[in-house]
N, C-alpha and C positions, 0 to 999 in steps of 0.2 A: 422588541417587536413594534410595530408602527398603530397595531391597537388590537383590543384584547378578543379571544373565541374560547370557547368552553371547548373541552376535549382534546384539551392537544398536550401528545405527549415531554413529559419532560423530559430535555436534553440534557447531555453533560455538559458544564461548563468549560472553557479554554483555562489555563491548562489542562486539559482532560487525559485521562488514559485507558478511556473508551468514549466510543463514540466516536470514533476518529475516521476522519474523509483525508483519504491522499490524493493526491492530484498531478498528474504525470503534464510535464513540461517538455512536450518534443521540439521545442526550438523556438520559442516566444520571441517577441522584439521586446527591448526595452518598453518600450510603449504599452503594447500588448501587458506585460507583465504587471506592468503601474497599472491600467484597466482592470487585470483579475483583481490583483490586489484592493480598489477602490470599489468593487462590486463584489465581493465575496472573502476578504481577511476575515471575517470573524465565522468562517465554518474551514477553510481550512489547516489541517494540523500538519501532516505532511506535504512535504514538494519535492518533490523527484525528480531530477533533470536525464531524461527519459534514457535508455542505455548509451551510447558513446556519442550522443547531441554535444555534450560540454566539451569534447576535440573540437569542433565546427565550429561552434556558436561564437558568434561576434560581442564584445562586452560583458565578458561571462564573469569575472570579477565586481563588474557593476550590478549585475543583476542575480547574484548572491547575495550582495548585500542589501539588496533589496528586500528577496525574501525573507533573509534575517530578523531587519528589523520590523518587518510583517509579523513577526515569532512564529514563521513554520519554520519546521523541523525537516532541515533542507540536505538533501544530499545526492550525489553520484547513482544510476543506476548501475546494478547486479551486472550486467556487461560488462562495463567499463572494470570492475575489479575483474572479471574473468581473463579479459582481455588482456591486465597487465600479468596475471599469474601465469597466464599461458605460452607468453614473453618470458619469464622469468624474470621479470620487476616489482615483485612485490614491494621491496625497499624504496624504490620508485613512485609507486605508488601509495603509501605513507609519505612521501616527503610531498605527493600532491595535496592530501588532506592537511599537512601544516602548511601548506601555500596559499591554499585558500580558509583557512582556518574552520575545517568541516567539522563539527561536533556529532553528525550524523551519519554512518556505512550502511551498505549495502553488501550482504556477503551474499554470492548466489554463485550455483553449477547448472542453471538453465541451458547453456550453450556448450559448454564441456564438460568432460569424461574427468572425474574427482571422487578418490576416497572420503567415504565418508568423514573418518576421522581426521583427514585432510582438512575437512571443511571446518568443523570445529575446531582444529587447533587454529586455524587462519581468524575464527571468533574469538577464541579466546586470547591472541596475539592483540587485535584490532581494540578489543574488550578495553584494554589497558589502557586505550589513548581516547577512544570516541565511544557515542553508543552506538551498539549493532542492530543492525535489522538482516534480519537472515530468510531467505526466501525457498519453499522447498517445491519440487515440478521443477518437471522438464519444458521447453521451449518444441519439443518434437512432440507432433502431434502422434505419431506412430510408440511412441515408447509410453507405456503405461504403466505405471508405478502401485504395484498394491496398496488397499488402505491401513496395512500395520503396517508398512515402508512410510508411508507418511507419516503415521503417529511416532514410529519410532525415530525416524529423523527430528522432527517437529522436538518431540521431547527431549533430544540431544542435545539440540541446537541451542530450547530452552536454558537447558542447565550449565551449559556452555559458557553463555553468556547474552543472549540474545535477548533484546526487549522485548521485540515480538517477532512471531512468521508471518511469512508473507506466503496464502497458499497462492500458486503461479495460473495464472489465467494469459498472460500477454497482453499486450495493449487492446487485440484482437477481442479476447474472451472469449476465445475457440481453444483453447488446451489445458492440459492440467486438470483444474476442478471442474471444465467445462466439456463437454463433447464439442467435435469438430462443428455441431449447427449450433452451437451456443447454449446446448439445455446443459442444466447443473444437473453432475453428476450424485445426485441425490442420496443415494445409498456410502458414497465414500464420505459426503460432508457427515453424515449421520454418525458413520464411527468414527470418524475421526474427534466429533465432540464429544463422544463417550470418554477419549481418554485427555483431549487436550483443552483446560481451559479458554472457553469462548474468548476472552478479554484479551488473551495473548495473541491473538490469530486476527492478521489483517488480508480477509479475503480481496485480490484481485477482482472487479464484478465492473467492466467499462460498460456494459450494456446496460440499459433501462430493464430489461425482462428480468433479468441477474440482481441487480441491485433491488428489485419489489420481492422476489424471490427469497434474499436475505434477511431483510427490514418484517417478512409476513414471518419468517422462522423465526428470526433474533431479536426485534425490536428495532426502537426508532433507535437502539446505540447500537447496532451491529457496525463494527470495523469496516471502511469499504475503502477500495484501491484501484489505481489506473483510472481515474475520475478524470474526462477531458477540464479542460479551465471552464468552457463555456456550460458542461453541467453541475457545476455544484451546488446552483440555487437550486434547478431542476431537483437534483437529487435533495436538497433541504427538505422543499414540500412533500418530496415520496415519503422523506423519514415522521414529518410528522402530522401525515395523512393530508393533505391539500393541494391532491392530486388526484386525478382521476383512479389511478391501478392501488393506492390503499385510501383512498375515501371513507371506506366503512370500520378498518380497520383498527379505531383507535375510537370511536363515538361508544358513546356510555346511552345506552336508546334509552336506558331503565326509568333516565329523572324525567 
């Protein structure tokens, strides 16, 4: 830090396996990406190259490697494998991750119709070669998934092979753990941590209301996800109070 304040909470250190900020990459230039990188490498953990962006994107083998040796933990968004399963590529799609030598997947059924144990074996297939991140919610706003349909997914997925979940918000942060105006659906987050380790669960939260909402429940290490590039200092200060919406939140008034 650039100099010292009483009160602020302690962070997890990089490599960490909480505390972790992902940060969704919908089609960066080269440029741009060197910029996040020089203004924010050391808060994030994840990078996501945002659902089927890496078909498009111009210099996408240079700008893997980038992230790389950034040391995020970089990979394909949940689409893109849907997209080749729904093809009937999965083989294809393995031979993508040794192309670009992804160490990181994405297993998700946000946009199609998939048994569940489908899903897990496609985890524990992928398990073998990279590590998984497996995302559970729908991309429909109209389909609502009960909150023992979540834990019990969530905890499948877990045992499957999955490092962590990903509860599904969208880039938006209008679906899934959110209502369609953005409020967190507070009664599903609630049970859902009664049976699923917090640590394992990287909530979706692209809004500023969502992400103070998580950090006041969870701490300055709550998991948070779909982070544009341009907020992750924003979001730094939220987690450890030096911001206006958790300012109070972390002051010891007692000394």
């Amino acid at each position: 830090m650039n100099y010292s304040l009483n009160d602020i909470p302690e962070r997890s250190a990089k490599p960490r396996n909480f505390g972790m900020t992902m940060v969704m990459d919908k089609g960066l230039s080269l440029r741009e990406a060197e910029n996040m990188i020089s203004a924010s490498e050391a808060y994030i953990d994840f990078l996501k190259l945002g659902f089927g962006t890496s078909y498009v994107s111009p210099n996408l083998a240079e700008k893997i490697k980038l992230y790389k040796e950034a040391g995020f933990k970089t990979y394909f968004g949940g689409t893109l494998f849907e997209a080749f399963v729904i093809r009937n590529q999965f083989e294809d799609y393995i031979k993508l991750l040794e192309k670009y030598e992804m160490e990181y997947v994405e297993v998700s059924d946000g946009s199609i119709e998939m048994a569940h144990d489908d899903k897990c074996e496609y985890i524990r297939t992928l398990s073998k070669y990279v590590t998984v991140i497996s995302e559970v919610g729908s991309k429909d706003a109209e389909k609502i998934i009960a909150p023992y349909l979540w834990i019990e997914q969530m905890t499948a997925e877990i045992e499957a092979g999955s490092y962590k979940v990903i509860a599904e918000a969208r880039e938006s942060g209008t679906v899934g753990i959110f209502r369609g105006s953005g409020e967190v659906r507070s009664g599903l987050v609630d049970e859902i941590l009664t049976k699923v380790p917090k640590d394992t669960i990287l909530w979706e939260a692209p809004q500023k209301a969502q992400q103070v909402w998580f950090i006041k429940l969870l701490g300055a290490n709550v998991n948070l996800g779909n982070i544009a590039p341009n907020e992750v200092i924003p979001l730094e200060t939220l987690r450890i109070g030096l911001r206006g919406d958790t300012f109070d939140l972390f002051l010891n008034r007692n000394k």
